[in-house]
C-alpha positions in Angstrom: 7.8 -0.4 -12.7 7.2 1.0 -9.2 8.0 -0.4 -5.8 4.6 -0.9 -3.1 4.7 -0.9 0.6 1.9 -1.9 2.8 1.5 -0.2 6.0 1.4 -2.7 8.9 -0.5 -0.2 11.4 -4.2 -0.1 10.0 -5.4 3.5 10.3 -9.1 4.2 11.8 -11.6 3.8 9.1 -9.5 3.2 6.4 -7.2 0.1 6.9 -4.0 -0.8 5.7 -2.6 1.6 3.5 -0.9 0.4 0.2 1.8 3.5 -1.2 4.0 3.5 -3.7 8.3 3.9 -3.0 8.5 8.1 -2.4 5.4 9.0 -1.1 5.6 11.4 1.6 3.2 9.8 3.7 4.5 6.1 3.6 5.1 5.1 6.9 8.7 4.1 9.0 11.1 1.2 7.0 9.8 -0.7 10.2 5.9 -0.2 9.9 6.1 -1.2 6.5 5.8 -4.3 4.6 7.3 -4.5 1.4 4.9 -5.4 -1.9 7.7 -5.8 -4.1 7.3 -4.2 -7.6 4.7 -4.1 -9.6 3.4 -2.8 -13.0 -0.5 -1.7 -11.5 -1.3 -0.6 -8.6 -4.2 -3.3 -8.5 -1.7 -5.9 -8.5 -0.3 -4.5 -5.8 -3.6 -3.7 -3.8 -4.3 -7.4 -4.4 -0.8 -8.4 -2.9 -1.3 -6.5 0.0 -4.9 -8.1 0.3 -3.0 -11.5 0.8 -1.7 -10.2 3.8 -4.6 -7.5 5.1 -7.4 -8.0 3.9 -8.2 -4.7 4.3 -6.1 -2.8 2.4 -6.8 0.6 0.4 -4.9 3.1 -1.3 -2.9 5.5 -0.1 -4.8 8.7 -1.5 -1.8 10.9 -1.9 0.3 8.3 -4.2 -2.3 5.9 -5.8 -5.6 5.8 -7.1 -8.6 3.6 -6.4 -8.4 0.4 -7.9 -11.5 -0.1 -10.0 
């Protein structure tokens, strides 16, 4: 079961990014919240949701929840 970070900066046009423990382009341990793990990533888009509502996936590490 993999480990989900949500970053806390919001990028332009995209939001906050949701990646998953390992992925290059997560951001710094202190621009990051953690998700906890999780055995979807849609579970974990919809835990980072809770806290921005406008989290996405990271597209290098997860895909697009349908």
């Amino acid at each position: 079961m993999p480990n989900y970070f949500v970053n806390k900066n919001s990028l332009a046009g995209r939001g906050h990014e949701v990646h998953q423990q390992g992925c290059p382009y997560m951001p710094s341990g202190r621009d990051q919240v953690p998700l906890g793990f999780h055995d979807t990533s849609n579970t974990a888009i919809g835990s980072a949701r809770l806290i921005y509502s406008n989290s996405c996936c990271c597209d290098h590490c997860l895909k697009t929840p349908e």
